[in-house]
N, C-alpha and C positions, 0 to 999 in steps of 0.2 A: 490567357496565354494561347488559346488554341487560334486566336483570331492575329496575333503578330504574327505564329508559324505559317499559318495559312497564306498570308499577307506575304511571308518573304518565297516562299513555294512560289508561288504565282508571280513574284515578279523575277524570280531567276528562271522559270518556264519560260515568259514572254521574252527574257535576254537571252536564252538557249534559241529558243525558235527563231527570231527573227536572226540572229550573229549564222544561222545554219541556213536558213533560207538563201541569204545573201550570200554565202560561199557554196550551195550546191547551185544555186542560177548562176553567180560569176562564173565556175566552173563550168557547169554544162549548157550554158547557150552564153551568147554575145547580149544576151538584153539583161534589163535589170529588173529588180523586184522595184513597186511601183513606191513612192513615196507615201503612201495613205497605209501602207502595211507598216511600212517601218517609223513612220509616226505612230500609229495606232502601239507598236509594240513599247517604243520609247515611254508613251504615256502609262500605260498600263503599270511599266513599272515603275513610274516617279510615283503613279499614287499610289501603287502597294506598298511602297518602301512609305513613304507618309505614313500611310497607318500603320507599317509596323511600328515605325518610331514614337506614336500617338499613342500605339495600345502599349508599348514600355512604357515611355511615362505617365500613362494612366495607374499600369502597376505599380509604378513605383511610390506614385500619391496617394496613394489608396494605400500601401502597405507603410510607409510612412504617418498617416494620420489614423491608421488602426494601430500601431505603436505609440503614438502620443496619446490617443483617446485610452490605451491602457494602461498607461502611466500614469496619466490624469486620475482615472477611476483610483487605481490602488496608493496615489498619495492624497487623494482626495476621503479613503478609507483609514489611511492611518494617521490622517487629521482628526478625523472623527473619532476615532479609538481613543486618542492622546487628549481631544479636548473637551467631548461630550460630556464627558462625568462631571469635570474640573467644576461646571461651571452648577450644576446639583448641589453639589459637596459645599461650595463659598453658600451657596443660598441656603444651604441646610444651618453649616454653622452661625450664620448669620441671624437666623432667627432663633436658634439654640443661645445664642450670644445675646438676644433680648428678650428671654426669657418666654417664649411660646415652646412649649413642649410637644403642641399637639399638628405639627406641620402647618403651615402656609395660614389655613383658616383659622388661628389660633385655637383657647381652650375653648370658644363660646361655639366654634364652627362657621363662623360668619367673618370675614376681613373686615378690619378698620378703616378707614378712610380720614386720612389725615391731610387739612387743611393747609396748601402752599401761605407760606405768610409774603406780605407784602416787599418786595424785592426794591432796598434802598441803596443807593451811591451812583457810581459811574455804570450808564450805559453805552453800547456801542453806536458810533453813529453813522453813518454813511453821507458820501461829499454834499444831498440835498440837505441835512441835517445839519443847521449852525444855531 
C-alpha cells in the first residue's frame, strides 16, 4: 500500500508543479516554460499513476488468492475430518467380516498372499486389436 500512496503523491506533485509553473511564467513574463519541463512533468505522472494502478491490483490478487488458498486449506480439512476414518472403519470391518481378529496381519502376524486366478471371457480391445 505504501508504494500506490507514494505513487499517487508524486504524480499529483508533478501536476501541481508543472499546471503552477506554467501560470506563474504565463503570468509574470511574456515567455514560456520550455517543453522538456512540461513533458518531463506529464510523464512522471503517466508512470506514477501506472503503478499506482499496478500496486492495486497487485493487492487485490494477492488478497484474493490468499482468500481462496484459505478456503481451500479449511475445505480441504473438512474433507479430511469427514473421510479419513470412513475409510479405516470399511477396512477394519472388512476383515472383522472374514474372520482375522488380530488386524490386518492376521492371527499368525504375517499377511497371506492370495493367488489372482486366471481372467477368462471378453476383453477390451483397442482399434489395432481385431
Amino acid at each position: 500500500m505504501p508504494l500506490k500512496w507514494s505513487a499517487v503523491v508524486v504524480a499529483t506533485v508533478a501536476v501541481t508543479l508543472c499546471v503552477t509553473a506554467n501560470i506563474l511564467v504565463g503570468v509574470l513574463s511574456s515567455r514560456q516554460v520550455p517543453i522538456v519541463v512540461n513533458l518531463f512533468a506529464v510523464a512522471v505522472a503517466a508512470v506514477t499513476t501506472l503503478v499506482a494502478v499496478m500496486a492495486e491490483f497487485y493487492q487485490r490478487v494477492n488478497d484474493r488468492l490468499s482468500a481462496i488458498s484459505e478456503f481451500l486449506v479449511v475445505r480441504l480439512a473438512e474433507l479430511d475430518d469427514r473421510t479419513g476414518d470412513r475409510n479405516t472403519g470399511f477396512v477394519e470391518g472388512y476383515l472383522l467380516g472374514q474372520g482375522h481378529d488380530s488386524g490386518p496381519m492376521g492371527a499368525g502376524g504375517e499377511g497371506s498372499v492370495v493367488q489372482l486366478g486366471f481372467r477368462s471371457g471378453r476383453r477390451a480391445m483397442t482399434g489395432s486389436d481385431d
